[in-house]
N, C-alpha and C positions, 0 to 999 in steps of 0.2 A: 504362438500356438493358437491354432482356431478354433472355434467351439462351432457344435452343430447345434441350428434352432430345433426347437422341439414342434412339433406339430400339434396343432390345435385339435379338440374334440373330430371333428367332424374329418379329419387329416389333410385340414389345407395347412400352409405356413402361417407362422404369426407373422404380423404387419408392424412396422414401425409408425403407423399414422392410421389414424382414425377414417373408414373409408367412411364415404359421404351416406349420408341419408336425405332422404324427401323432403324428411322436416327443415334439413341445415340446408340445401339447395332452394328450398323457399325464400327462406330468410334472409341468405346472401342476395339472391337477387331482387328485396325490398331496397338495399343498401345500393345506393350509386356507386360504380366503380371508376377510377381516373381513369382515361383515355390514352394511352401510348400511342407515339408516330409509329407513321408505317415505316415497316422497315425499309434500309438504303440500299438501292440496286448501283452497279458497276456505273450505268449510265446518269444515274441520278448523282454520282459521288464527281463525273466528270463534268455533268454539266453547274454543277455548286459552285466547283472548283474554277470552269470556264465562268462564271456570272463573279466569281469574288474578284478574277483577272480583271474584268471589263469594269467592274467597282473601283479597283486601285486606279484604274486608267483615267475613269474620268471625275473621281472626287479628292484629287488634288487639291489642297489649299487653295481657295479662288485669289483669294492675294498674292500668290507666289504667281498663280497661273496668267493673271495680268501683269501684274510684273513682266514677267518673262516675254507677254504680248509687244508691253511699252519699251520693251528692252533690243528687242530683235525688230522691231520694226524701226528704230532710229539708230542702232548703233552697225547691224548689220547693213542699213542703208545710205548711211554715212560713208561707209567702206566701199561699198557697190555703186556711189555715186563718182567715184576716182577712179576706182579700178572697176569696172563694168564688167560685166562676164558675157560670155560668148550665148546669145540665145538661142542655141540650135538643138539643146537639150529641152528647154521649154518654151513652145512655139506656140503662139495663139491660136492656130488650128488646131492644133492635138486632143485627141480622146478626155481628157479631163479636162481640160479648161472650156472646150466645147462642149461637153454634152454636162457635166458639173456644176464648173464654177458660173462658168454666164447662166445657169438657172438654179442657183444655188441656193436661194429660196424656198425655190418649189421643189428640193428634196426635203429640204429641210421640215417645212410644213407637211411631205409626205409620210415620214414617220412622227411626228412629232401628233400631230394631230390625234392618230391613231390611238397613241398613248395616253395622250393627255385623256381625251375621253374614256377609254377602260378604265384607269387609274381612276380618274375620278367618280367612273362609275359605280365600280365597285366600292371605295371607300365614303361616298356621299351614299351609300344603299340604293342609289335609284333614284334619288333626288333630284327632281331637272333641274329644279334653281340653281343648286351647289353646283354643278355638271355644266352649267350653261356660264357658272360667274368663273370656273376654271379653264373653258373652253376660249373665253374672253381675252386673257394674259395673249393666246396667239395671237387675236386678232387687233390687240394694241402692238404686238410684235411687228405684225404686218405694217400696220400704218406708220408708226416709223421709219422703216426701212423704208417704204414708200417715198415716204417726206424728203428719210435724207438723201437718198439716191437722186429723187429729181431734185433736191439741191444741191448735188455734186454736178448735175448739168446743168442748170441755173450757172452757179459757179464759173464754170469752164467756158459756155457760152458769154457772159455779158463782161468777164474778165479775161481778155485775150484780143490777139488780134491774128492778123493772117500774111506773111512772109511774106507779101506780093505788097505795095503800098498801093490800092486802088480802090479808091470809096465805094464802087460796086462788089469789093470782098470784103467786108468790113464785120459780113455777119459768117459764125459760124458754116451753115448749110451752105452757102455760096463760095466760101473760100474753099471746102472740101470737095464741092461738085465739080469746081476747074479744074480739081486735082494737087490744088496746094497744099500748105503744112498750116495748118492753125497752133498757134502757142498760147498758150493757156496754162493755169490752175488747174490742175486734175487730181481732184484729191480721188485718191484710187477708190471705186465702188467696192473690187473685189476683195483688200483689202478691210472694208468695212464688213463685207457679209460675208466672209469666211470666220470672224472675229466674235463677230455678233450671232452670226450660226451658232454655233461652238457655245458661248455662252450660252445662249438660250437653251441649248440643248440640256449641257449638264445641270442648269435651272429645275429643270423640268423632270430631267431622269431621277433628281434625289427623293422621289416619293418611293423608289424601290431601295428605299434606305431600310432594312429591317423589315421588307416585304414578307416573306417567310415567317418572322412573329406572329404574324397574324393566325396562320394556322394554328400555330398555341396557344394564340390566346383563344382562338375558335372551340378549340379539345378543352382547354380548363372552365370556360365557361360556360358549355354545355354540364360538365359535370358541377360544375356549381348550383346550376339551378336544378340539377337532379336530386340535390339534399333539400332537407324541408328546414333549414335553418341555410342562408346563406345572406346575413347581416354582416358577417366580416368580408366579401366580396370587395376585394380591392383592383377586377379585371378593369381595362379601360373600356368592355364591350359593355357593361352593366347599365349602361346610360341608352341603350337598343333597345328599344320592344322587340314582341316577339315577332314581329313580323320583318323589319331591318334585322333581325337576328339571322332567321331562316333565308331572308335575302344574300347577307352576305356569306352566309355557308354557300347557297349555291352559285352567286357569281365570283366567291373568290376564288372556287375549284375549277369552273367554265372557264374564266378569261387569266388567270395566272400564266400560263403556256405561249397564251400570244403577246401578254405583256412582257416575258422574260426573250420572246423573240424580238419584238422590236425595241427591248433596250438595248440589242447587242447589234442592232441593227445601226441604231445609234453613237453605240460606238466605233461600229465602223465606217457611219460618215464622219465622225471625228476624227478620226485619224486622217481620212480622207483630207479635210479641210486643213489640219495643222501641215501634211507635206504637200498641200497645195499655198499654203500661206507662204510657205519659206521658199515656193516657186516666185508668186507671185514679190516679195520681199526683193529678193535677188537679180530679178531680170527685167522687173517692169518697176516703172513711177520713177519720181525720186522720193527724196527722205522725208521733203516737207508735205507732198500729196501722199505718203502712207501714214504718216506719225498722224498729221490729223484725221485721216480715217479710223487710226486704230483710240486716238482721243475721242471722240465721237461714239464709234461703239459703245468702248466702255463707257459711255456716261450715259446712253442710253441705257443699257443693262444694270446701273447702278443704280438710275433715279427709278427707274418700274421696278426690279425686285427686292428692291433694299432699302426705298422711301416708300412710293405710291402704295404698293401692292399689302406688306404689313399692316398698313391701315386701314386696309379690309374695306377700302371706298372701291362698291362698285364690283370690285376683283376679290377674288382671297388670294390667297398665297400656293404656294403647290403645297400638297398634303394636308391642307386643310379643309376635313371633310365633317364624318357624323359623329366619330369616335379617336383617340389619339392614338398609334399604334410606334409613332417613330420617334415617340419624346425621349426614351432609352434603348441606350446603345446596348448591341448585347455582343458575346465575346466575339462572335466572328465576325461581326462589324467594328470590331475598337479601336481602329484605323481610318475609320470614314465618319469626319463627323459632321453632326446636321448643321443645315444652312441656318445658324442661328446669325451669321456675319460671317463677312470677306475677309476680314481683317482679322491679322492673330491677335491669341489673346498675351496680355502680360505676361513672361516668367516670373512664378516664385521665389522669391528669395530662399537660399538655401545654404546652411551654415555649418560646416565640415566640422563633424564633434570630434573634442579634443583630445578623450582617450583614445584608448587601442580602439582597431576597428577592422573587422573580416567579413569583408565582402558588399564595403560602403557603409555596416552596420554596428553600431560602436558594442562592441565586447561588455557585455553583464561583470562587474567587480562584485567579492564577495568580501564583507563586512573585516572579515581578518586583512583582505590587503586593504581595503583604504584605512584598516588602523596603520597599518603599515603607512604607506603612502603618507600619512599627514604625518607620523613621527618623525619622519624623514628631513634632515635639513634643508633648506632652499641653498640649491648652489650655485 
C-alpha cells in the first residue's frame, strides 16, 4: 500500500536528505577528499589485458627459462647433429636472419635503450646520476658481447685449419679467399646473442612490474599531504619533496604511453629471437659450438645481474631509483614475481590434517563429538 508524501509549507515535497548549504559546502571543502581512478574505457580495459599477455610472456621463472635454453640447445642438437634437417626452410639469406639476427644487437639496444632511459627517468625524478648509472647496465651489455663475439673469431681463426694442406693457407682469410673450407671451432655468435638478447631484455623490462601502482600511489599521496595531520603516512612516495613529487606526477602521465609501447615492442623482439633460436639450433652449428654459446651467455647475464649489479658498484640494478614502487605485488600481478633471484624458492613443507576435511580444509568438530570420539574404543 503507498502513502502520499505530504508537501511542505511553501508546497514543494519533502526531502529525504538535507540539501546543502554555504556553510556545509565550505567546510567540506576545508576537508581533503580521496582521489578515485579515472574511469575504464573499452580501449583502456584491452590494452591492460594486451600488457598482462606480454607480462606472462616474458616473466617466466628465469630458472626454468635457462633451463629450457641449456636444454634445447644441447639436446635438440644432439639429435640435429645425426639426423640434420633439410636447410631450405632456413636459409642464410632470408628476411630474418639477414636483416635480424646478423644485427641482432642493434635491435636490441634499439628498444632497450629507449626504455631504460624513461624508466629510469621517470622513476630517479630527473636525476641524471640515477639515469646515467642505469643507462650504464647497457653499455657493460655492449662490451661483453663485444668481447665475446671477437672471441668467438679469436677462436675459430687461431683453432682450425684449412682442407687444402698448404702452408700459404694455413691462415683463416687465405684459405677462404681461394675459396676453400676452413674447419674450425665456431662457437655460434647467433646463438649467443639471441640468448643473451632475450635475457637482457626481460632484465630490463621487469621495472614495468606493478608500473600502474604508481598512479595510486600518486592519488593517495597527494591526498595525504592535503590533511594537516599525516604522521601515519605509510606511502613509499613520502621520502619525495615537493618538487620530485610534482616531477613525477608530470613525467609519469608524459611518458607512460611510450613506455608501455616499447615494452610490447620488446616483447615482440622476444618472440622474435626464441623462433629464431630454434632456427638457428636446428639447421646451423653443432652441439658443442651452441651449447657453449648458450654457456656463455648465460654467465654473462648471471654474473652482471645477479652478482656485479646488486652491489650497487658503479651500476644499480633495474628499478632502483628515488622511491620503491615494486617491492609489493598486487593482485593482478600475483603471477609475476620480482627479480629478487633466478632460482626458485624452496617448497613448504605441508602436512595433510588428519581429520575430516572439505575442500583441503580440515572440518571444525564440535566439543559433543570429540567426547564422542575419545570414548570410542581404538580398534
Amino acid at each position: 500500500m503507498s502513502t502520499k508524501r505530504k508537501a511542505g509549507p511553501a508546497g514543494t515535497s519533502r526531502m529525504n536528505f538535507r540539501p546543502p548549504t554555504a556553510d556545509s559546502s565550505s567546510e567540506s571543502s576545508k576537508v581533503g577528499t580521496k582521489p578515485t581512478a579515472d574511469p575504464s574505457t573499452v580501449m583502456g580495459v584491452m590494452l591492460s589485458i594486451f600488457l598482462y599477455a606480454c607480462r606472462r610472456m616474458m616473466f617466466v621463472n628465469t630458472f626454468y627459462r635457462v633451463l629450457y635454453y641449456l636444454a634445447i640447445t644441447f639436446l635438440i642438437s644432439v639429435i640435429m647433429d645425426f639426423a640434420p634437417a633439410s636447410k631450405i626452410v632456413m636459409r642464410k639469406d632470408g628476411f630474418f636472419n639477414t636483416y635480424f639476427v646478423k644485427v641482432g644487437w642493434g635491435w636490441t639496444l634499439l628498444v632497450s635503450i629507449p626504455f631504460v632511459a624513461l624508466t629510469s627517468f621517470v622513476h630517479s625524478c630527473g636525476q641524471r646520476d640515477k639515469v646515467i648509472r642505469s643507462a650504464c647496465r647497457l653499455l657493460i651489455a655492449t662490451v661483453l658481447w663485444y668481447v665475446c663475439t671477437n672471441f668467438f673469431n679469436y677462436v675459430e681463426s687461431i683453432y682450425g685449419k684449412c682442407n687444402i694442406k698448404n702452408a700459404s693457407l694455413q691462415s683463416k682469410a687465405a684459405c677462404l679467399r681461394k675459396g676453400h673450407f676452413w674447419s674450425s671451432v665456431d662457437i655460434s655468435g647467433h646463438t649467443f646473442i639471441l640468448i643473451y638478447s632475450t635475457l637482457i631484455m626481460i632484465e630490463e623490462s621487469r621495472v614495468i612490474n606493478n608500473w600502474e601502482r604508481i598512479s595510486d600511489l600518486l592519488r593517495e599521496e597527494e591526498y595525504t599531504r592535503s590533511l594537516e595531520n599525516s604522521s601515519l603516512n605509510t606511502n613509499p612516495l613520502r621520502v619525495l619533496n615537493e618538487r620530485d613529487f610534482n616531477f613525477l606526477t608530470t613525467s609519469y602521465q608524459q611518458f607512460t604511453p611510450y613506455i608501455r609501447l616499447l615494452f610490447i615492442s620488446m616483447t615482440g623482439l622476444t618472440v622474435i629471437w626464441e623462433i629464431m633460436l630454434w632456427g638457428t639450433i636446428i639447421y646451423y652449428h653443432s652441439m658443442l659450438e651452441k651449447f657453449l654459446a648458450a654457456l656463455i651467455a648465460v654467465t654473462c647475464w648471471y654474473v652482471t645481474y645477479y652478482i656485479w649489479f646488486p652491489m650497487d658498484i658503479l651500476v644499480s640494478s633495474p628499478g632502483e631509483g628515488s622511491f620503491k614502487y615494486n617491492s609489493t605485488r598486487t593482485a593482478g600481478n600475483a603471477g609475476i614475481p620480482p627479480a629478487a633471484s633466478p632460482w626458485p624458492k624452496a617448497r613448504k613443507s605441508y602436512r595433510r590434517p588428519s581429520g575430516p576435511t572439505f575442500m583441503g580444509m580440515p572440518v571444525m568438530k564440535t566439543k559433543e563429538e570429540d567426547v564422542q570420539n575419545s570414548a570410542k574404543p581404538p580398534s
